[in-house]
N, C-alpha and C positions, 0 to 999 in steps of 0.2 A: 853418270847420270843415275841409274840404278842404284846408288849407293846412298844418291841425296834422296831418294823416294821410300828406301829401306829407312832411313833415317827420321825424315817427317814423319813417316806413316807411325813410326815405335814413339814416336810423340804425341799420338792422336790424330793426325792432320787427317780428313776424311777423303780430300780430294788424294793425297799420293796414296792412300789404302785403297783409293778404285784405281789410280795409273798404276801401283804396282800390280794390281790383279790383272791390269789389260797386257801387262806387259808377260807375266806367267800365263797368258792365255795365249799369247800371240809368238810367245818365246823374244820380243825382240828386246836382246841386253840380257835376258835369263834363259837357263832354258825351259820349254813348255814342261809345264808342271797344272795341270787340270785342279790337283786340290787346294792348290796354292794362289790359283787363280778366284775360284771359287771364298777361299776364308779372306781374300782382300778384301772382294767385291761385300763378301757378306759384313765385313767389320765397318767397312764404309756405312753401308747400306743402315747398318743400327744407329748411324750418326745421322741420317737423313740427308745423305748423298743420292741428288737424282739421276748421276750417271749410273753409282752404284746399282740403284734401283732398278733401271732398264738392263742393268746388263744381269741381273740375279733371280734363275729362274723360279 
């Protein structure tokens, strides 16, 4: 599942650039990685992703 979110997301998709970031936040399928978390949420975030949004301090 991780691989099809790696994959949307390197296509733009804004919604798997915030589930991949919750997913490097959370470790579940990767492992926790904080910056990695962080550049999904923020790549999202510049697409006007409103999960992105609430999760990007």
């Amino acid at each position: 599942m991780c691989e099809w979110f790696q994959t949307a997301a390197q296509q733009g998709d804004p919604h798997a650039k915030a589930s991949l970031g919750a997913r490097y936040e959370t470790g579940h399928g990767v492992g926790r990685i904080a910056p990695k978390a962080f550049q999904g949420y923020r790549k999202a975030e510049e697409q006007g992703s409103a999960v992105a949004q609430n999760e990007t301090p």
